[in-house]
N, C-alpha and C positions, 0 to 999 in steps of 0.2 A: 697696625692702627693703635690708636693710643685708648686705653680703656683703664676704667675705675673699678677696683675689685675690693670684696667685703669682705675682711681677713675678720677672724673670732681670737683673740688672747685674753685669756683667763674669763670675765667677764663682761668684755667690750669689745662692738664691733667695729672696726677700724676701717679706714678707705686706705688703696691704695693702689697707684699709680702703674700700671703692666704692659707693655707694648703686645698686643698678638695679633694672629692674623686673622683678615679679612675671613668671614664663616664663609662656609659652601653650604646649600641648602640638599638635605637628605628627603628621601623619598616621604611626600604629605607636608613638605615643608616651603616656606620662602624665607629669602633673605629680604629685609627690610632698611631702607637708606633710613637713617633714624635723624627726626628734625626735632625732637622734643621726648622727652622720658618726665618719668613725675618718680615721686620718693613715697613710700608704702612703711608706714612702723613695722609691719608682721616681718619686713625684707631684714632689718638690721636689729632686730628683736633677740635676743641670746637670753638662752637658756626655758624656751618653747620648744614647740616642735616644726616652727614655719621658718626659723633661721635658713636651715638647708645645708648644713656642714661646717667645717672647721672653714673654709675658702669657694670663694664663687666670685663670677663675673658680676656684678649687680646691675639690677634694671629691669623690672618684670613688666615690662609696658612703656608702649613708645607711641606717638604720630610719626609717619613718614611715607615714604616710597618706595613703590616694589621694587626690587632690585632685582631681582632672580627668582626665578620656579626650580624648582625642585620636581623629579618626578613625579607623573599622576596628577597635579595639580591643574585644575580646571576653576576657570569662571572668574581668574582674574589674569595681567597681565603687566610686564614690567609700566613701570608710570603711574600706574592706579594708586592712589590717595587714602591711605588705609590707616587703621588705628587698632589697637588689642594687646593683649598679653601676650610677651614676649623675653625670650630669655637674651641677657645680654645687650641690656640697652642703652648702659653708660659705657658705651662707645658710635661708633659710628656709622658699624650696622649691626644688626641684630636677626635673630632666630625668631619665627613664629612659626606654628604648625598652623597648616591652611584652613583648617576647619575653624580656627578662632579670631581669624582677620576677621574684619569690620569695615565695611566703607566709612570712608571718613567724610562727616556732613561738609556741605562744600561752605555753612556760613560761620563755622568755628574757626579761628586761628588754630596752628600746630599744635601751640600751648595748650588750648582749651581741649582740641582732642587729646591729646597726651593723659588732662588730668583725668577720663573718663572711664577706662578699662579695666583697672581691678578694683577700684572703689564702687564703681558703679555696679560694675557685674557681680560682687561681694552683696551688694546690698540688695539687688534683686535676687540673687539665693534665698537669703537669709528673706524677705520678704516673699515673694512671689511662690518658687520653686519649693521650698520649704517650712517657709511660715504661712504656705495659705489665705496672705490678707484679702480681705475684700472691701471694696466700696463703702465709706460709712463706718469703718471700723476704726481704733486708736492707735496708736503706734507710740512706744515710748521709744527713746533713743540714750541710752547714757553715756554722754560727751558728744556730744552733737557735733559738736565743729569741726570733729575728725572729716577726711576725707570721705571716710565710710559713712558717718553720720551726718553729711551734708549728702552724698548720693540719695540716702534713702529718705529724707526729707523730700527730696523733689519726685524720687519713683513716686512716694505712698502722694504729693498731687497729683503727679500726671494719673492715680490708681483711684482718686478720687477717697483717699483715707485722709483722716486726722492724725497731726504729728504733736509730740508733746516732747522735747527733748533737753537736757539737761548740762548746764556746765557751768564752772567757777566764775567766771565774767559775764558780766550783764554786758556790757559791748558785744563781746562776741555773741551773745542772744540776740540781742536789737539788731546785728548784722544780718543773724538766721531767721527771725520775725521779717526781715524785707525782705527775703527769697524764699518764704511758703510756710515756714516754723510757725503754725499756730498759736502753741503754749509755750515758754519759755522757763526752765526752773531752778533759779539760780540757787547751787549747791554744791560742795566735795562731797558729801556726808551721805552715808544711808537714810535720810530724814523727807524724802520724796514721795511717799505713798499717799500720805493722808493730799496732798496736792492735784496726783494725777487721779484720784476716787473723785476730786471734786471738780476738776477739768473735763471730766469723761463723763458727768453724771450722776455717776455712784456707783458706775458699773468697774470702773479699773481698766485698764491697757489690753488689746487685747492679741496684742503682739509685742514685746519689748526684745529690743536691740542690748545686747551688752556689750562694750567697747572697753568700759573701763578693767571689770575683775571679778575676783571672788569677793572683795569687799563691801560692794552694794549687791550681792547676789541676793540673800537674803529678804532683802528692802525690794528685791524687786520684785519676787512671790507674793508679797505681801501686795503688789500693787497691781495683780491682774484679775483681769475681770476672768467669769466660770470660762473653762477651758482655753486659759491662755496661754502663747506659746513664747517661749525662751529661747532668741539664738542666741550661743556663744561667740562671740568674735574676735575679741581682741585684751589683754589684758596691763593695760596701763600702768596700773599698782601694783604689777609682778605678783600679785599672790592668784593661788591657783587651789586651794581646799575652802570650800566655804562648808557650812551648815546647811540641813536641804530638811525643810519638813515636810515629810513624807505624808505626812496625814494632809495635809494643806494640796500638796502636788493628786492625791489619791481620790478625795474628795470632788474638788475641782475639776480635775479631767485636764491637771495641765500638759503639756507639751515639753521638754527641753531636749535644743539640737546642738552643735557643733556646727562651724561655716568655716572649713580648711580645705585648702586645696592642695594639703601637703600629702596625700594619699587619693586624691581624689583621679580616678582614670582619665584618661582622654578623652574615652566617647562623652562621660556625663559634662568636661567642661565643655566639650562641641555643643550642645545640648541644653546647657545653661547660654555660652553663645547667640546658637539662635534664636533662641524663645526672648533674648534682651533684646536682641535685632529686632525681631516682630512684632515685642510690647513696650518696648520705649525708645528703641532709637529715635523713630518717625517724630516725637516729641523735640528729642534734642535738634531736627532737622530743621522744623518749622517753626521752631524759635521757642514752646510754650515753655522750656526749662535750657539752662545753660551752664555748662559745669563752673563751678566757682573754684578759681585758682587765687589761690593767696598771694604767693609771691614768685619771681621768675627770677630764677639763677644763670649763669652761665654757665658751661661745662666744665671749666677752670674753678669754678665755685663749688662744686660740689660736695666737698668736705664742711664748706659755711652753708651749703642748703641743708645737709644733716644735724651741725649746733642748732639751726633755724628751726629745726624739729623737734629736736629733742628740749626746746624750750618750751617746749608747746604752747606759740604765740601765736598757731594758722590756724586759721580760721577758712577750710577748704584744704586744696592741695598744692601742695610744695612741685613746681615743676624746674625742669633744667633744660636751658634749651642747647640743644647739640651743635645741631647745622645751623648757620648763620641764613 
């Protein structure tokens, strides 16, 4: 079968074109007929620690159809309509271990499931499982219109939080203001605090998302309310050392985590899996949230949905769709 692989040379990741075979599914596993995959910056990211190697199949998340069980595997059965993180997705079928299938909502297009499972499940980590938020609380997001930054836009309504999120384009704000963005703050610059102290009250963020880097890290201690918490997620601006005031983080009672799943075991993504299954899939079913997909490529395209990326013109998730 014909598949897209993410070769690393010097410091760029490159696509390229591999014939292999059809996967067999191993014990806890299924094989999945792949109708749609979506494209993930952490996937083609060089010189992190989420790349994954010199060479890889790429495609960490797909919509499609069971195609095969694998040993042990109970509670689903070929034809079932499923969606999640999966290895091997830019081809034509794909690996998923059973424990992190997903039903797939029966009112989403292929596309729209595709673009839901590591942005979404990314964002309820970093929300939910390890940032703690509650009801009534703030949420800053910096670069909002990432995939990851549009998920957690919608978890923190469906959670009943305030969002305040940040990016270069006022368009792209006014897009994320009609799908739940409360505050919008147009910026590149670490120059965001004094805005989100006066969005929030006086009190500061009391959870912020970082997408962008070490470059507004800074900027963003400066902008949380007492005991607030810092996921790391993503670094845009490749820089990876910031300055950390310690007396600031000590006093405060802040928080800072890490959201990788480049070490992350099995059981805890199972575990992240189903706690998103049981606190916001039922959301994306019943229509109160709907993943935002920016643009749809074809599988032949896949090299022009990576330029499409790395210009960073989406607003949402870059998807590909596989099977016709």
């Amino acid at each position: 079968m014909k598949s897209f692989w993410i070769v690393t040379r010097g410091h760029e990741a490159l696509l390229e074109r591999r014939d292999v075979p059809e996967p067999a599914p191993r014990r806890g596993e299924v094989v999945v007929r792949v109708h749609a995959s979506a494209l993930n910056r952490g996937e083609l990211f060089v010189g992190g620690a989420v790349h994954g190697g010199p060479e890889k199949l790429g495609g960490s998340e797909c919509s499609g159809v069971i195609h095969a069980l694998g040993e042990g595997v109970s509670g689903w059965k070929a034809g079932d309509r499923v969606m999640g993180r999966a290895r091997g997705a830019w081809a034509p079928y794909a690996l998923m271990e059973a424990a992190q299938v997903l039903p797939m909502p029966a009112r989403l297009t292929w596309e729209q499931a595709a673009a839901i499972p590591s942005s979404f499940l990314t964002s309820y980590e970093a929300l939910v499982r390890l940032g703690r938020i509650e009801k009534g609380e703030w949420m800053l997001v910096l670069g909002a219109s990432s995939g990851v930054g549009v998920g957690a836009i919608q978890i923190a309504q469906v959670l009943g939080a305030h969002s305040i999120g940040t990016s270069g384009s006022e368009q792209k704000l006014e897009k994320l203001k009609s799908m739940g963005l409360n505050v919008g703050i147009c910026t590149r610059s670490p120059d965001f605090s004094g805005k989100v102290r006066a969005a929030s009250g006086g009190n500061g963020a009391n959870i912020a998302l970082n997408l962008v880097g070490a470059s507004v890290f800074p900027e963003i201690l400066r902008s949380l309310a007492y005991q607030g918490r810092v996921a790391i997620v993503g670094y845009v601006d490749r820089k990876f050392s910031a300055e950390i005031d310690l007396n600031a983080v000590h006093v405060n009672r802040y928080a800072i985590f890490g959201v990788s799943n480049a070490k992350l075991p099995a059981d805890q993504k199972a575990l992240t899996t189903r706690a998103f299954e049981r606190d916001i899939l039922p959301a994306l079913a019943d229509g109160r949230i709907t993943p935002l997909v920016d643009r749809v490529f074809e599988f032949d395209e896949l090299p022009a949905a990576k330029r499409h990326m790395e210009a960073d013109a989406m607003v949402g998730k870059i998807v590909v769709r596989v099977a016709a």
